[in-house]
Every structure is written in C-alpha cells, then in structure tokens.
N, C-alpha and C positions, 0 to 999 in steps of 0.2 A: 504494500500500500504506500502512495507517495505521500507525505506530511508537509504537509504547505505551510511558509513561515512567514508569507506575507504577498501584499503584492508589492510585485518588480516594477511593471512600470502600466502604463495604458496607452493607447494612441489616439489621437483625435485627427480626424482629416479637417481641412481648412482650405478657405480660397483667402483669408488673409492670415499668413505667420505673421506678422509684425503686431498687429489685434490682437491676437491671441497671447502674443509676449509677453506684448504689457500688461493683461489683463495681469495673467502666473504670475509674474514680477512682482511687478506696483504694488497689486490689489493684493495677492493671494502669498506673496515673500518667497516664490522660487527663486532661482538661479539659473542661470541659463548653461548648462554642462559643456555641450558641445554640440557644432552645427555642423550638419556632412551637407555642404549646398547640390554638389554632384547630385546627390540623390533625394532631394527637397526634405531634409529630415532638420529638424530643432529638438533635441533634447533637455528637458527643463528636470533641475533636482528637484523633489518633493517632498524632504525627511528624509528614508531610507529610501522610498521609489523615485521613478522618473516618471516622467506624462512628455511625451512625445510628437509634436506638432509634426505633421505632413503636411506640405504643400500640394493641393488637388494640381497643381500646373506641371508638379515636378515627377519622376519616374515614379515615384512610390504612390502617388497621389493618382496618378493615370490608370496605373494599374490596378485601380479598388473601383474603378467603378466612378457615376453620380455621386458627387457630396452632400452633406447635411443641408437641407433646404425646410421649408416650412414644412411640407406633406412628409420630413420622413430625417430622424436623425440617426448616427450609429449608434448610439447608446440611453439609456431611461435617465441613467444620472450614475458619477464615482463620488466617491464619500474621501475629505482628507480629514485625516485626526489631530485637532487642532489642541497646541498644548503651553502656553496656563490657554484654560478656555476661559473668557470674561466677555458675556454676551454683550453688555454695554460699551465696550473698548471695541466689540467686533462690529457693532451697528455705526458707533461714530468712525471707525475706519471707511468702511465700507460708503457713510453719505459722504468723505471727503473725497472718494470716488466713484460718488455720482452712481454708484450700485444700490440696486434696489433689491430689498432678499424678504422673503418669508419672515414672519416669528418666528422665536425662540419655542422646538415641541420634546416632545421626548420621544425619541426613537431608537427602536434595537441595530445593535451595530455589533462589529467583531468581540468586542470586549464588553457589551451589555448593553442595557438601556441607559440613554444621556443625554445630555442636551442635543441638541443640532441645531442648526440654519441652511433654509435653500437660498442660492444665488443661483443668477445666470450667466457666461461667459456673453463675450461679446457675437458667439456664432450660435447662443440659446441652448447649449448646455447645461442643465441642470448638475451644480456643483454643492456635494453636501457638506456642510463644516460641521464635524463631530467633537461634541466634549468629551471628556471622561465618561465612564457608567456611574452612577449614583450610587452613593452610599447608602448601606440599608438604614432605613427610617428619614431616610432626604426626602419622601416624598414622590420621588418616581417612579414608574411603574416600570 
C-alpha cells in the first residue's frame, strides 16, 4: 500500500502566468521557485508543495487541451494550510488586495475540522485557506 505524506505540488493551466503570479505572490506569500519558459511552466513554493502555472500558449498548455473558461474549470477548489491562522489579519490582507472571499466556516480538512476561507484566483479558482483543527471544547464541529 502507498502512504501519502502530503501533497507535492498541483497544476493550474492559465492564458495569463503573470495574473496568476501575482495573485500566489502578493496575495497568497508564495515564491516563485523556478521558470522553465521552453516549456511555459512557473513553479511557485507553497510551504512544503508547489502549484505550478502552465501557460495554455506554451507546449504544456497546448497539449491539455481548452482552458479554464466560465462553462468549465480543471479543478472544484485546492485547500492551503494557513499557519498562525488569524481570520481578521487574513480579511484585512486580502481587502488591501482588493480580494473578495467567503466567511470565516468550519470545514473538514486533512488534519480535522477548522476554520477556512474561500477566495478566488484571478482565473476563478476557488482557493481554500485552512486553519488548524479545533481544539476539543473550541466549539467546532
């Protein structure tokens, strides 16, 4: 049986890598790892994984096909584990960058029930930001 210790990285296709930089960057505190332009790849750090921009213009982006458009996107939504979580520190980040997100709910994730918030990336990506799991008697289900 294989034991999964996390995930490595994701990929998102894109008709703007530059959009989507800043978003990881600015908004969300990646790093930008390394760029293989040859092959329209941006690799952005994200804690221990990576998130992976493809350029739909570049070989790798050609070869997947139609990109994310309104009728149809690659993915529901990725979850990152946000840590100190301080929901009020993450609302005023987020309106100094003009991102709009959900409330504060309690949702199960890899290490239990916690806080979270939905945002959207600049190509409508649902991005979830997870806290810790609740401690017993906090309140959370």
């Amino acid at each position: 049986m294989l034991r999964i210790a996390g995930i490595d990285h994701l990929v998102l296709r894109t008709a703007n890598v530059p959009r989507l930089v800043r978003f990881y960057v600015d908004v969300l505190g990646c790093t930008v790892e390394r760029e293989q332009a040859a092959i329209g790849l941006t690799q952005l750090r994200a804690g221990n994984g990576l998130i992976d921009l493809v350029s739909l213009d570049g070989p790798l982006g050609r070869a997947g096909g139609a990109g994310p458009g309104a009728e149809g996107h690659n993915l529901d939504h990725f979850c990152l584990r946000i840590d100190p979580f301080d929901a009020e520190a993450i609302f005023t980040h987020l309106r100094i960058h003009h991102i709009d997100s959900g409330p504060v709910e309690q949702r199960y994730g890899a290490e239990g029930t916690g806080p979270s918030i939905y945002v959207k990336d600049p190509d409508g990506n649902t991005v979830e930001l997870k806290g810790p799991p609740n401690l017993p008697g906090d309140g959370g289900s």
